[in-house]
Structures are given as structure tokens and as C-alpha cells.
N, C-alpha and C positions, 0 to 999 in steps of 0.2 A: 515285801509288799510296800506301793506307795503312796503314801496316804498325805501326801502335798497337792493342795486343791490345786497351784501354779501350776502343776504337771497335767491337768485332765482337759484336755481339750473337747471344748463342748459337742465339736463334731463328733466327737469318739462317742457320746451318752446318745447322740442323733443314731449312730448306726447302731449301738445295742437296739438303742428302741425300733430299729426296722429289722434287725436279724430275730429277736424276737417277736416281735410282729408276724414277718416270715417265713421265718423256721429253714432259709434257704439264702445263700450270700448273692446266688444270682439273681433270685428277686429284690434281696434288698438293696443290690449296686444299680437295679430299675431305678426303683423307686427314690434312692438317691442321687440317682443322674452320676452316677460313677461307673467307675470299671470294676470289674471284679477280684482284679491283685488291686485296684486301691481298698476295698472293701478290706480281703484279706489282708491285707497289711495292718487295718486301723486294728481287728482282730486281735494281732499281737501283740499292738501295744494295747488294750484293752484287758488283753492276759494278763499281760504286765502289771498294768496297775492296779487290777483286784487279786491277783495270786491264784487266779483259779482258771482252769480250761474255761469258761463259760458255754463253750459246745465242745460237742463230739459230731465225730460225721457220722449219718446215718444214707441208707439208698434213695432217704427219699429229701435229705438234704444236712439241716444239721440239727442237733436235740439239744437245750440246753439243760443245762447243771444245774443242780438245786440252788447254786451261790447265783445264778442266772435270772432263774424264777425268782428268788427274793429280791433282787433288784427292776424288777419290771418297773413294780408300780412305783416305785421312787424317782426310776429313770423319766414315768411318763409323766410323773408329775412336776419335775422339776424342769422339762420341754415345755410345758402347757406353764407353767408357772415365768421364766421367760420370754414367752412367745406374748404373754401379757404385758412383760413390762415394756417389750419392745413397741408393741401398738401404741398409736395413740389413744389415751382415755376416751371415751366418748363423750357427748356435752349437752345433757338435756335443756334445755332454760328453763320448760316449767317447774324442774326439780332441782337446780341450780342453787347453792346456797355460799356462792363467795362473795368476796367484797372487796370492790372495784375502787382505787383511787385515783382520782381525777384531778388534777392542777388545770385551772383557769380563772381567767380574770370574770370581775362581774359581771361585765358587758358578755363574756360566752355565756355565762348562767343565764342571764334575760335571752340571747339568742338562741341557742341550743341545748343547753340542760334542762329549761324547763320543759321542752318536748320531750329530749329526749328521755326525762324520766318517766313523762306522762306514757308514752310506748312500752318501755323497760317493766312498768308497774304491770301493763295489761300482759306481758309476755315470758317475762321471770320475775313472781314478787319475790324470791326469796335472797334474789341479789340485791346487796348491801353496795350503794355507794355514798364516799366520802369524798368532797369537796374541798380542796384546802386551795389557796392562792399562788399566782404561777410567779416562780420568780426566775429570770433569764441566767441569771447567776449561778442559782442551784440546781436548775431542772439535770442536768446530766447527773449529775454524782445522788439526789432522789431519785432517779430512775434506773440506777444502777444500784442500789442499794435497795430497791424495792420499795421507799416510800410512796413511789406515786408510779403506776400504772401505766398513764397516759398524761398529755399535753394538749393541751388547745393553744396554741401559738401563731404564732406569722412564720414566714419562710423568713426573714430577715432574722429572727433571736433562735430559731430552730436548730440545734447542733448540728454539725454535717455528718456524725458519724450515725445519727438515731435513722430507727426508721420513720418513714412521714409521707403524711397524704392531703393534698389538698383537697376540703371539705367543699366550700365557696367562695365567691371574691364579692366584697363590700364594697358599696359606697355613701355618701354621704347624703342627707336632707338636711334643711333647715326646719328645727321645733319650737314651735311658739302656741301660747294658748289660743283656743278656737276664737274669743274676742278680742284678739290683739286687734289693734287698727293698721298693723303690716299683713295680718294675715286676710284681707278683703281683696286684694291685686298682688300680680307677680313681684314677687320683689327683685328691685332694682339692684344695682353696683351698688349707688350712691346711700340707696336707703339701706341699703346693707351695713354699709362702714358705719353708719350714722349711730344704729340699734345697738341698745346696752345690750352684751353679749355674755352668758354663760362658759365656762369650758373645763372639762374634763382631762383631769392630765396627773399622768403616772408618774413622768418624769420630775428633773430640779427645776424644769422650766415651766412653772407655772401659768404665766399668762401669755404661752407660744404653744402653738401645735400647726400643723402640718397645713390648716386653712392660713395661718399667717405665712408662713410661707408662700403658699400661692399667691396670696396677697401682694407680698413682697415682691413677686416677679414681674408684677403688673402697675408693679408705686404706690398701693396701695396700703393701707392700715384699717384694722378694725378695732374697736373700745370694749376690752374687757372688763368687767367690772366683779366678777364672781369666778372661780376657779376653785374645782371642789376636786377628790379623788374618788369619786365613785360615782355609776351612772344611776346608779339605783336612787340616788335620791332628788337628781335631777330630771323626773317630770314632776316632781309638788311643787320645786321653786318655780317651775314654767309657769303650773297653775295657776300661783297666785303672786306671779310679778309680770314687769311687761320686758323681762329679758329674754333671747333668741340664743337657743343653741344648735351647735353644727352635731350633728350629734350619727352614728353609723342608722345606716335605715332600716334594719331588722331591729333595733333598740326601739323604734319609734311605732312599730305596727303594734296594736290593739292597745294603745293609750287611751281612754276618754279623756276629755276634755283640750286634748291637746291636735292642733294639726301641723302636716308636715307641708314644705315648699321644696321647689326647687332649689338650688345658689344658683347665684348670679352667677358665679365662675365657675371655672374647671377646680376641682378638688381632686387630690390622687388619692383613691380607696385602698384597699389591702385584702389579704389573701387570708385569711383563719384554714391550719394548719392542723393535724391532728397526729403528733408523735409518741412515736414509743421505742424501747430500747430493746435491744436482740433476745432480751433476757426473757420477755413475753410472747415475743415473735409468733409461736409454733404454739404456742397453747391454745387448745380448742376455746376454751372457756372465753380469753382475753381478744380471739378474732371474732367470736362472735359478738362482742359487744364494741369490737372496733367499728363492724360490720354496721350493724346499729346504728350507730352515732353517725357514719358513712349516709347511711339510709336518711336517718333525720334531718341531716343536712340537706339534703335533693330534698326532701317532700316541700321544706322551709322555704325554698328557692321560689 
């Protein structure tokens, strides 16, 4: 007798469970889309491996052996027991109880995680997310590792091997407070470079970002005076100074006190990105809240 699992091919527990079923090899090589010497054949080795005839022929097909009958229900349980693992789980959200990591910068949190939690809450409260800070460095090997879930990123820091979807593409306003004496008329080139100016910046280059740039193409310069790392806290210096910042235009919707302008110039926007790694891919749970976030994005537009 063989009692080495490596030897049971699971096809073999499939045709017990239709010869039993059955009671007949011609019906169960139907029902299993087989021939009938493949049937018989699995037969034998299925002798083989329990030590026991498990049928006899009869006229009306074949009878199984009481070593036969005591294997039914293990056989059909241990079919229905795989047939589970194979499916994928199903994915309720109002009964959903996992917990979701997120890497983005603050500027995503003001543009899209505060919706999209406001949604999340009304549609799975019992999903748990954590917010931590994205960094271009480590987003692959946290994402491979399971620390974090998903990305809010740009296509330019987004690894080429993750997977990723473009949410929306940004661009820029200029933010100054509602009584600024710039904000009564368009603003100019000129009165542009002139205005004590705000800026937000990740990078070593503090008092340069992508409006100097542009600047720069055109011979121009603007007068930074204030360069902070976080947007968050740049609409109270607006409120109460008479500095201007260039600031993304989902950042600047439903501020009081503050209003937005056109620039003077052309400024190059950017793409916000939403990556995840193979590793979550396929998981009901993780598309459905990629799906989400997808969603949130468009309504926000």
C-alpha cells in the first residue's frame, strides 16, 4: 500500500468521487470529459494506492467496497475543500475588516484621501487605513515587503516594474489671501516676480521648484522669501501675510479666506499616479479599494 501523498494525483480522488457518485465508469468518463480506458486506467492506479479493489463489476455497472464507501466522504470533502482554495475569496466591503496602507505625500492627503476616506467610511467602515509618507527610495522594497499597499506618486518616481494607473493630471494656480492688493486684477509677468513668494519643496533645493524653471526660460526670476516642507500648513501663512504661492489647484479648492489666480505663465503640471506591487495584484479586497481611490479621483476632477 502507498501512503505517499507525492504519489496521489488529485485527478485520481476526482474520478473516485464520480465512480462513486456513478456507480458506472461510462458515466463517470461523461462526466469527466474522459474516455473510458482513461477512466479505467486511473482505476488501477487508484487500486494501487489504497490496496483494495474499491469496485467490483456488477450488470448494472460497478459496486463499491466497503474501503470505497468509507472513503466517499473524505474524498468529497477534500474536492470541495480545494475547489475553495482555488476560487477567489469573495469581498464584501460592508463586512470587510482589513487594513489598508497607503504611502503619500501631504499634498495627496488634502487632494485625495480626505475624500476618499469620506467614501470608504459610508461604504466599508470596518476597513482600517494607515497613512505613512511616500518615499521614492523605499516605495519598492515597502511594497514588496508588504509595508505599504499602494502609492500615490507621479510617473516620473513610479518604479517601472509596479503596477500603476494614472488617477489625474494637475496643474498650477497662484494662492493669496482674499485682501491681498494683487488679488483685485489679473496678475501680471511683472507683478508676479515682484510678490514676496511662498514655496513648498521636498527636495535639497529649497528656494527652486519647477515655476523657477519656467521662469528661467523666459529670463526671468521670482523673490522667495519663505520655503516650508509641507502644504498643510501653508494656507495660515497666506492668511495672515501678504505672500503668494504657486501652489497644485486641488490643494487650493475649499480654502476660506484665501483666493486662487491664474500665472502669468505657462507652468508644467504633473500626473498623480496610483502604484501597487504584483503582490496585491489579484486580491479582491486590494482592487476594490484601488477601484475606489480610481472612483475618487474622477468625481474630484
Amino acid at each position: 500500500m502507498h501512503h505517499d501523498l507525492r504519489t496521489l494525483d488529485l485527478n485520481l480522488l476526482k474520478t473516485l468521487d464520480a465512480l462513486l457518485d456513478e456507480r458506472s465508469v461510462t458515466r463517470a468518463a461523461e462526466r469527466l470529459a474522459l474516455t473510458q480506458p482513461a477512466v479505467s486506467g486511473m482505476l488501477t492506479r487508484l487500486r494501487e494506492a489504497f490496496d483494495d479493489p474499491l469496485f467490483t463489476r456488477s450488470q448494472r455497472g460497478v459496486v463499491p467496497t466497503l474501503r470505497a464507501l468509507e472513503l466517499a466522504a473524505p474524498v468529497k470533502q477534500i474536492l470541495h475543500d480545494v475547489e475553495r482554495l482555488l476560487r477567489p475569496a469573495a469581498f464584501t466591503p460592508a463586512s470587510a475588516t482589513l487594513t489598508f496602507t497607503l504611502a503619500a505625500t501631504d499634498y495627496a492627503l488634502r487632494a485625495l484621501v480626505v475624500p476618499f476616506m469620506a467614501a470608504l467610511r459610508e461604504q466599508a467602515p470596518g476597513i482600517r487605513v494607515a497613512v505613512v509618507p511616500v518615499s521614492n527610495e523605499q516605495i519598492q522594497g515597502q511594497l514588496e515587503r508588504g509595508e505599504v499597499d499602494a502609492a500615490l506618486m507621479t510617473p516620473d518616481t513610479t518604479p517601472a516594474d509596479l503596477h500603476a494607473r494614472a488617477l489625474y493630471d494637475e496643474r498650477y494656480i497662484c494662492l493669496l489671501r482674499d485682501d491681498h492688493p494683487a488679488a483685485q486684477q489679473p496678475l501680471t509677468l511683472d507683478a508676479f516676480c515682484q510678490l514676496d513668494q511662498a514655496l513648498v519643496s521636498y527636495s535639497g533645493r529649497p528656494f527652486r521648484g519647477v515655476t523657477d524653471e519656467a521662469l528661467a526660460a523666459l529670463g526671468r526670476e521670482r523673490r522667495i522669501t519663505l520655503a516650508v516642507s509641507s502644504f498643510m500648513v501653508l494656507p495660515e501663512i497666506l492668511r495672515v501675510s501678504d505672500l503668494l504661492a504657486v501652489v497644485p489647484e486641488r490643494l487650493a479648492r475649499d480654502l476660506p479666506g484665501l483666493k486662487a489666480l491664474a500665472p502669468p505663465l505657462a507652468i508644467p503640471g504633473f500626473t498623480k499616479n496610483l502604484a501597487w506591487h504584483e503582490r496585491t495584484h489579484r486580491d479582491a479586497g486590494h482592487r476594490w479599494l484601488r477601484a475606489l481611490l480610481c472612483a475618487t479621483a474622477e468625481r474630484q476632477a
